[in-house]
C-alpha positions as CSV (number, residue, x, y, z in Angstrom):
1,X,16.4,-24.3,29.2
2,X,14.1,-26.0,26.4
3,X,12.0,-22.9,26.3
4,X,14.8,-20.2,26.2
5,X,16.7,-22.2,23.0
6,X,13.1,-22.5,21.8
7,X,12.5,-18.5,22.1
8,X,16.3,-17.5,20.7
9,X,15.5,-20.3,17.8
10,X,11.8,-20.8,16.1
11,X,10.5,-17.9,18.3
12,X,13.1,-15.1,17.4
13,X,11.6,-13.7,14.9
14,X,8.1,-13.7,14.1
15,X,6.6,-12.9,10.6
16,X,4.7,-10.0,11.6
17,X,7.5,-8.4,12.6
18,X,7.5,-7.0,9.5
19,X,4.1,-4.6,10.1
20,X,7.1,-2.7,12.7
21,X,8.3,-1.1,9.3
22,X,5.7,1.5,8.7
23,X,4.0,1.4,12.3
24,X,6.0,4.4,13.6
25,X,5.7,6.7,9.9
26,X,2.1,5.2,10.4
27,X,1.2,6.8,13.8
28,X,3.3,9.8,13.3
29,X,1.3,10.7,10.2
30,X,-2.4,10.0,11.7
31,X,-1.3,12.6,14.5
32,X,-0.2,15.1,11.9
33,X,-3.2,15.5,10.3
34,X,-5.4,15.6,13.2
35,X,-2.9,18.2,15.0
36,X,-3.4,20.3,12.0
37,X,-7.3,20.1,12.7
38,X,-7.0,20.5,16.3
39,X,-3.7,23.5,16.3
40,X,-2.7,24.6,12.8
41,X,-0.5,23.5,10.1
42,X,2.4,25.2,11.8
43,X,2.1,24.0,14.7
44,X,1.7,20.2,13.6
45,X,4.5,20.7,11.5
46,X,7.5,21.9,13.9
47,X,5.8,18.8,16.2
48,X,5.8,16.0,13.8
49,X,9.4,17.8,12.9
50,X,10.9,17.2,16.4
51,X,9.4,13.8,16.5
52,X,11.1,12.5,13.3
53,X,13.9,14.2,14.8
54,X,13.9,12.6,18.1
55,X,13.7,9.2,16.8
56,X,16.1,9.8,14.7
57,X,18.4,10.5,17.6
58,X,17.4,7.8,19.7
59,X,18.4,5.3,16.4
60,X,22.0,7.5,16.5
61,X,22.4,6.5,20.1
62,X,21.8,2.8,19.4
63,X,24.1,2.4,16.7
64,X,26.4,4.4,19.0
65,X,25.7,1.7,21.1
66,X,25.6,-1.4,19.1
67,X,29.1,-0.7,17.9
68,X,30.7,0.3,21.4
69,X,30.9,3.8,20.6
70,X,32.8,2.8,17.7
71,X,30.9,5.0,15.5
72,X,31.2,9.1,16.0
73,X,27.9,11.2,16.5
74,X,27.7,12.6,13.1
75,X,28.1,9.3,11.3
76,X,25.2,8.0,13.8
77,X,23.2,10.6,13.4
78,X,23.2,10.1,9.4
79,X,22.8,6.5,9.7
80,X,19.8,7.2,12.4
81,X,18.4,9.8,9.7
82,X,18.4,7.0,6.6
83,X,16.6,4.7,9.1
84,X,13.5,7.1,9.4
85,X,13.5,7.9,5.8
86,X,13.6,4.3,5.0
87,X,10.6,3.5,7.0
88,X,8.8,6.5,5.8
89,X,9.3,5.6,2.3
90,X,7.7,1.9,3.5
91,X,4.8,3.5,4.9
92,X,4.5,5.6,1.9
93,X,4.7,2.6,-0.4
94,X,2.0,0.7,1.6
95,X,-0.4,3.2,1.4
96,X,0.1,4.0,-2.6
97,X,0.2,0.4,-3.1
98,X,-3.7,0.2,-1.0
99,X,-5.4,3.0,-2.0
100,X,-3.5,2.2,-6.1
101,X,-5.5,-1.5,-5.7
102,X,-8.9,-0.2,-4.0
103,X,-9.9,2.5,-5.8
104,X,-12.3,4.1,-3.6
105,X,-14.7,6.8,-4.9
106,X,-14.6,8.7,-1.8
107,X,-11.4,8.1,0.7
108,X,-8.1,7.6,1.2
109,X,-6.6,5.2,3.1
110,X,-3.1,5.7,4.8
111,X,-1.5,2.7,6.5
112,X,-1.4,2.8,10.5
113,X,-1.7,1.6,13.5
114,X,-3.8,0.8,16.9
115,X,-1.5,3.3,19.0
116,X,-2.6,6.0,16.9
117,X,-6.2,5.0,16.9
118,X,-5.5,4.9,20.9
119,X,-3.6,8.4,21.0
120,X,-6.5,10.2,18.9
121,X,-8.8,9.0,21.0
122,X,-7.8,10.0,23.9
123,X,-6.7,13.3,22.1
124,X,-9.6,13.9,20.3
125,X,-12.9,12.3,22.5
126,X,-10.9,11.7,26.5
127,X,-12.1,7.9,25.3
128,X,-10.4,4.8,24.9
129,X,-12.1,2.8,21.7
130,X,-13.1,-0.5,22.7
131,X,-12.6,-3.2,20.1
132,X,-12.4,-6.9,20.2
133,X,-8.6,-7.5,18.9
134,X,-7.7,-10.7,16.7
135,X,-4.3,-11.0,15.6
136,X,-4.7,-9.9,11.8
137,X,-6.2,-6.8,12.5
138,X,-5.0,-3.7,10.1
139,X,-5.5,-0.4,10.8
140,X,-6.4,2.4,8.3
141,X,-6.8,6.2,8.9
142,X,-9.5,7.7,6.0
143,X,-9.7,11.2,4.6
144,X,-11.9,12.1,2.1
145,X,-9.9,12.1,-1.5
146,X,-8.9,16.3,-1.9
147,X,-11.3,16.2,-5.2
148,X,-14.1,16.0,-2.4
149,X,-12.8,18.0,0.4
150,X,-14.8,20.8,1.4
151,X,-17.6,19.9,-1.8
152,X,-19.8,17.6,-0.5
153,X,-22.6,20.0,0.2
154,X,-22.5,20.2,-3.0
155,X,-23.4,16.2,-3.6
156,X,-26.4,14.6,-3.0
157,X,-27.2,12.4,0.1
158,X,-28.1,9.9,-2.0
159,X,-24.6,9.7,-4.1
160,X,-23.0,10.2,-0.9
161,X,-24.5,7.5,0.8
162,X,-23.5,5.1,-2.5
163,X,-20.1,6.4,-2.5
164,X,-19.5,4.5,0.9
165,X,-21.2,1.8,1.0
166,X,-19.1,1.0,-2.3
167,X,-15.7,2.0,-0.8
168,X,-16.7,0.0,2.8
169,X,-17.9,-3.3,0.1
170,X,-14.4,-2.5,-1.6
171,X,-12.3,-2.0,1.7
172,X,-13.5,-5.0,3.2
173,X,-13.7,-7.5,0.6
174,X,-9.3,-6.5,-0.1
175,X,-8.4,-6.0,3.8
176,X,-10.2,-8.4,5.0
177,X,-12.8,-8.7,8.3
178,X,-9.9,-7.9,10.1
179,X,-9.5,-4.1,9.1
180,X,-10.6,-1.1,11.3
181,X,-10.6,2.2,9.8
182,X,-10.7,5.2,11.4
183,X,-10.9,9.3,10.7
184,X,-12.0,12.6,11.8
185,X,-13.8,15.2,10.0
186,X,-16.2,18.4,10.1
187,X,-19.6,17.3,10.1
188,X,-21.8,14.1,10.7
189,X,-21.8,11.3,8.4
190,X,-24.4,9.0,10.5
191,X,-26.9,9.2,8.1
192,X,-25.1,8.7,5.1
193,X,-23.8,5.8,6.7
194,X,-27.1,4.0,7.9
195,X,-28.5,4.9,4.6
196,X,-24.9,2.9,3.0
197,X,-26.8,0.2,5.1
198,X,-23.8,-0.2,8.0
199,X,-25.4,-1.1,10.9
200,X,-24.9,0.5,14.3
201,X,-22.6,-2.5,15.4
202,X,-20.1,-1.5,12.2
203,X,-19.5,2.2,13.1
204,X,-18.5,4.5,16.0
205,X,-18.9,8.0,16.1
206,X,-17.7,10.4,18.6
207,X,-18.1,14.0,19.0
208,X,-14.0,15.6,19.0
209,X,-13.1,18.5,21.3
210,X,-12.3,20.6,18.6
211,X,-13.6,23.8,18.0
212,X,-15.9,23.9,15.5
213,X,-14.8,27.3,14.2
214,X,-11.4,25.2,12.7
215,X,-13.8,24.0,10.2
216,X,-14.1,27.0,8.7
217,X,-11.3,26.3,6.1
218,X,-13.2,23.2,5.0
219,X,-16.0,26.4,4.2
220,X,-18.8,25.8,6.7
221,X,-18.6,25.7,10.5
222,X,-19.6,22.7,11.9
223,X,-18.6,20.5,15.1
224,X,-15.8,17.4,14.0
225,X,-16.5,13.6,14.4
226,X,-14.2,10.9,15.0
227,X,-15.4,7.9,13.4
228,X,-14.1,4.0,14.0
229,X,-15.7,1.7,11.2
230,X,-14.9,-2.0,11.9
């Protein structure tokens, strides 16, 4: 009896119950992106689409719920509709808020989580990443900033290279040892990364089973990566 007044008192709530608000905007974004890699922006679209909507829906049916029916579909289905929005606009304000105070030279960072690093990885490689967990671990889907998309044939190796080891320096000294970010793009970034001076233990990098010929809008065909850096 100790332990259930103990669970519905001290142990109701915990703290990081608050890393729920952007978790779901979170995943549902780091799938996006990659579905527009892997099937097209119109594709990705109408399916992040019906999963907004259908977790909308399934808010509508618990305030249906919640208030014994009290409240009519419509009304629920608004209500269930603000809910979404709100935690998009979380998510959103997280990740301005990061990428606002890092200013990296190279990526953005969008907040997100370890079932999306999970999903894509399965997804993207048929392979389940294997970390060791602690309990403050954050996760962090990269892109490269748009400035840099499709241009960095134009760079040199060696800028490259100094771009990231300054935004992994940066990344890790604000989010702390506990952060994994992750990403996919066209083309290898192995060496840039050992010459960054990350070590083979920091990094994972996975061939995707995309086609290579998607990469095509990024102007050169080449296979895509998944990367993990931890």
């Amino acid at each position: 009896m100790r332990l259930i007044v103990s669970h519905l008192t001290r142990g109701l709530i915990y703290r990081s119950v608050l890393r729920l608000l952007p978790a779901f905007p979170g995943t549902a974004f780091s799938l996006f992106w990659q579905l527009v890699n892997l099937y097209g922006t119109l594709p990705a679209i109408i399916l992040t689409v019906l999963l907004f909507q259908s977790a909308a829906i399934l808010v509508a049916l618990l305030i249906m719920t919640a208030s014994l029916f009290a409240v009519d579909v419509q009304a629920a289905f608004i209500a269930g509709t603000a809910v979404i929005v709100f935690l998009i606009l979380v998510w959103a304000t997280a990740t301005l808020y990061i990428n606002w105070r890092l200013r990296l030279k190279q990526y953005h960072l969008y907040c997100s989580t370890r079932t999306a690093l999970i999903l894509l990885g399965l997804l993207l490689c048929n392979r389940l990443p294997e970390l060791k967990l602690s309990p403050d671990m954050t996760f962090w889907e990269m892109h490269i900033k748009p400035v840099r998309a499709g241009k960095l044939d134009a760079m040199e190796p060696a800028s490259i290279a100094r771009n990231i080891a300054a935004d992994y320096r940066r990344a890790k000294e604000f989010l702390g040892p506990g952060a994994v970010i992750f990403g996919c793009s066209p083309g290898s970034f192995v060496r840039h990364m050992q010459e960054a001076g990350l070590n083979a233990a920091q990094y994972t990098v996975w061939e995707t089973v995309m086609p290579p010929r998607h990469s095509r809008v990024f102007g050169r065909e080449r296979p895509f990566y998944f990367y993990i850096v931890h």
